[in-house]
Phi, psi and omega in degrees: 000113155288056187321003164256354164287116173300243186227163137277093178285130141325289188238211179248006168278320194300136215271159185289136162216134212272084155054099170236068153352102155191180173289146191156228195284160184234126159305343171285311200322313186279005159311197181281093178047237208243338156002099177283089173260348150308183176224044177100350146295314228250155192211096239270353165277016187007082184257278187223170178289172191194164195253128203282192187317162181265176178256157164324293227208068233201132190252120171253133169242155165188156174350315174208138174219115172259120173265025156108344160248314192278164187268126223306128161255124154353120158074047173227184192206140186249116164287145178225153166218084174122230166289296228259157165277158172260332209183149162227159197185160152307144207282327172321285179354303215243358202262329187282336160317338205160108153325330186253093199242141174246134185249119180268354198074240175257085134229235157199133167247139189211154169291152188291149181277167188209116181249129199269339160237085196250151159217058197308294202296269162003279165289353164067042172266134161325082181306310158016276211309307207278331174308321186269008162252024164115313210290122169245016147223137163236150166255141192235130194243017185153107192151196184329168137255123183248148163277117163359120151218181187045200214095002212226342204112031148213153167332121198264079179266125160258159215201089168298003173073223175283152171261081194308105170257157159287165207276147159074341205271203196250161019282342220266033173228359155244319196261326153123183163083164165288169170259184186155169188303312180252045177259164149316296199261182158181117190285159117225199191194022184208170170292277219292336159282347170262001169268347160280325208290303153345294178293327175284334146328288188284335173284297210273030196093341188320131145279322165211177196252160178205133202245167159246105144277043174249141184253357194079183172117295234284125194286135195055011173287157200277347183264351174265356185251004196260012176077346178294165167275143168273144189262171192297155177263177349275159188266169183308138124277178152323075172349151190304291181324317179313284195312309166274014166249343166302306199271296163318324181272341151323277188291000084015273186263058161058002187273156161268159174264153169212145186232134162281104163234148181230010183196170201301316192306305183242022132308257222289002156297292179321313192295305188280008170269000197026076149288144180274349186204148186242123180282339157187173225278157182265185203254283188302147204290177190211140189290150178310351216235000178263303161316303170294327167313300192337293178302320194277345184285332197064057165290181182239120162244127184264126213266336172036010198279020162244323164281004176246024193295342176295008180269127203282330182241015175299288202302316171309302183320303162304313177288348186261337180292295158299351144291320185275044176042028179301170144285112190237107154274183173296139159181137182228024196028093184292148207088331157307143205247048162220003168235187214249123176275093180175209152316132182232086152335300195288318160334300216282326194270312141335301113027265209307300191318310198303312185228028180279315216116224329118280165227137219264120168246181181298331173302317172324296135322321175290334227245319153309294168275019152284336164278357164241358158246273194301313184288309184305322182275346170299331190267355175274321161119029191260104190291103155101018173284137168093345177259191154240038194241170176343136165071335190312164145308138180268073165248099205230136175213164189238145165228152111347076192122197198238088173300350179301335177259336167222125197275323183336303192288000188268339186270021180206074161293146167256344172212150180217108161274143185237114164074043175081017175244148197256110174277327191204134157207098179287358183294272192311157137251091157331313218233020165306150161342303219269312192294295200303300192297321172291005183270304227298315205289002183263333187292298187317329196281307202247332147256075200292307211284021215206296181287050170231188307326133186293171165089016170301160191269155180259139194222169178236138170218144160067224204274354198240147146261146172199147159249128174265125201264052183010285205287342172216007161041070178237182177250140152218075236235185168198139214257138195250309167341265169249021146068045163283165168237131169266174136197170185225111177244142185322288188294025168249340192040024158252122180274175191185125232243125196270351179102190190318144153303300172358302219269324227228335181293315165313292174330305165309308173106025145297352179264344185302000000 
């Protein structure tokens, strides 16, 4: 229960009633019948709450918009249709398409960021949080195993499940407990139990598979700094033998390996089982001719170099991995309580120093943040993730200002869409007079069975516009707090909460 949101009143008789966040009726239930007013949401058992209907159509321009390949163009503007992008163009171009247009101003529209090493589940973060701070896919690289969700207006996670170990070996000999499918870890200890292990992974949902090669040792890693006893080194690994029946029976069933390593030994366990991704940059220093393996294999390395920054050779690694054209991405391992859950500036800002060279160009910079969109997203298998271009996800985030000159302002989007529903949007004014009364007389229109008799007067009482429904003696308000739609009906006394106003003004057709 929340007390600090207040009440709505009828009257000054009406007894206070307090705020129950919860899950319950959904107003699409009360549409015109069997009617399609929605785009494929709505769900006519009021049942649970929903995210309402997409708008047909909706164009945002703004000062620069980068799409995630091209290096950021002036002045444009992006059609979105339905979930999906249509087009990017000049707002001339794109203005006779779709009526419902947002002018963002001096901003930059960038593809929603992707952070490739999260242990988001594991650790039980807030998705919301990470959603409403930029990132709209994460990969959690250890830890439960889930089947792909969201992408629709909540995070779009993908989930390698457990992290396949030797018996005693890590993770599960620092953070403690058995292994298992909804563990950190899962142990084996034969070919034939990790090619079960394997299959079961991929039947239950994994985007990909992650194995452990770590023996430990590595000087300044965050499990040698946390004051716990350590256990002595080196701990088992994978067997060789393992290690390469793991990566056949994966790349078999379409998966990719991805290995935690941190040092030369069991790099070259990985390299010669040919895994496909180093889950972060390795800790220990590691030889050139190893370093050179990376590059000529196309292995993928996920840079993680700001929570790992106490590792005495990370940062080297990176710079000799970016003289040689390794393939390098985003990753700042979301969950860690020393980065930011959401977009991590300083990751981004490492990134350039680590793998510019000598001197840092504007190309340098594009390149960055292109390892956190378009390149992060090649190996998921999503068409058109990280990007702006035709058909991608309408994953979009916005800022204030040029992040090509501060990566910083990127960890505060004023907007953030997930499949074309609006997570943040700092843009609109959501709470004019004129919006709020036209929602309130299209609500009225279309959920009749619920919203009568129409044409009630709009009253303000605290933090709320709101209307009062006699004839089914409901609520129906919107909040200057967090700029939500409630509703309510009197004899049930729960309010319930419809999402963003944002989310619900295209549909009406309030924003034109």
């Amino acid at each position: 229960m929340n007390k600090n949101k207040n009440i709505f009143l009828h009257n000054t008789n009406y007894v206070l009633i307090l705020l129950i966040l919860s899950m319950g009726i959904n107003l699409n239930a009360y549409g015109h019948g069997d009617e399609d007013h929605g785009h494929g949401n709505e769900d006519h058992s009021g049942s649970t709450t929903v995210v309402p209907g997409l708008p047909e159509c909706q164009i945002l321009t703004a000062a620069r918009l980068f799409d995630g390949i091209n290096f950021p163009q002036d002045n444009k503007a992006v059609l979105i249709e339905g979930n999906k992008i249509k087009q990017v163009g000049t707002l001339a171009e794109l203005s006779s398409q779709c009526a419902n247009q947002l002018d963002l101003g001096d901003s930059t529209i960038l593809p929603g960021f992707i952070e490739r090493h999260g242990h988001i589940t594991f650790q039980n973060v807030n998705k919301s949080v990470v959603l409403k701070n930029g990132i709209t896919t994460a990969q959690d690289v250890g830890g439960p195993l889930k089947a792909m969700e969201g992408g629709q207006g909540t995070l779009r996670l993908l989930s390698a499940g457990p992290i396949i170990q030797a018996v005693d070996g890590y993770p599960l000999n620092i953070f403690g407990g058995d292994g298992g499918f909804d563990k950190i870890g899962i142990t084996v200890s034969s070919v034939t139990e990790a090619e079960a292990v394997v299959q079961e992974l991929v039947s239950g949902g994994a985007s990909a598979i992650v194995i452990s090669l770590e023996p430990g040792g590595e000087p300044g890693r965050h499990w040698m700094t946390h004051g716990n006893p350590i256990p002595a080194t080196p701990w088992p690994m994978l067997s060789a033998e393992i290690t390469q029946a793991i990566v056949t029976k994966a790349h078999a069933l379409g998966k990719r390996v991805m290995a935690f390593v941190g040092e030369e030994s069991g790099l070259i366990r990985a390299l010669d089982a040919n895994v496909d991704e180093l889950v972060h940059m390795p800790c220990a220093e590691i030889s050139d001719d190893s370093l050179q393996r990376i590059t000529d294999d196309g292995v993928t390395v996920v840079t993680t170099l700001d929570t790992h920054s106490t590792c005495e050779h990370m940062f080297g690694n990176a710079v000799e991995l970016g003289m040689k054209g390794a393939k390098v991405i985003y990753g700042s391992e979301i969950a860690h309580d020393d980065v930011p859950w959401g977009i991590n500036g300083q990751e981004l800002h490492t990134m350039l120093h680590a793998l510019s060279g000598e001197e840092v160009d504007f190309a340098d910079v594009v390149n960055v943040i292109k390892a956190a969109t378009s390149k992060a997203a090649e190996d998921l298998g999503l068409p058109g993730l990280g990007t702006l271009t035709p058909d991608a996800p309408a994953d979009i985030i916005a800022v204030r200002g040029n992040p090509f000159e501060k990566f910083k302002i990127l960890e505060y989007p004023d907007l953030v869409l997930s499949g074309g529903r609006a997570v943040v949007n700092n843009y609109i004014n959501q709470l004019s007079e004129e919006k709020i009364d036209c929602f309130f007389n299209w609500a009225e229109g279309k959920y009749f069975g619920v919203l009568s008799p129409a044409g009630a007067t709009t009253q303000i009482s605290g933090v709320y516009s709101y209307r009062y429904y006699p004839g089914t003696k409901a609520y129906l308000g919107v909040s200057s707090a967090d700029h939500h739609l409630y509703y309510m009906n009197a004899g049930e006394g729960q309010l319930h909460d419809q999402g963003l106003l944002v989310n619900w003004l295209p549909v009406s057709e309030c924003n034109i």
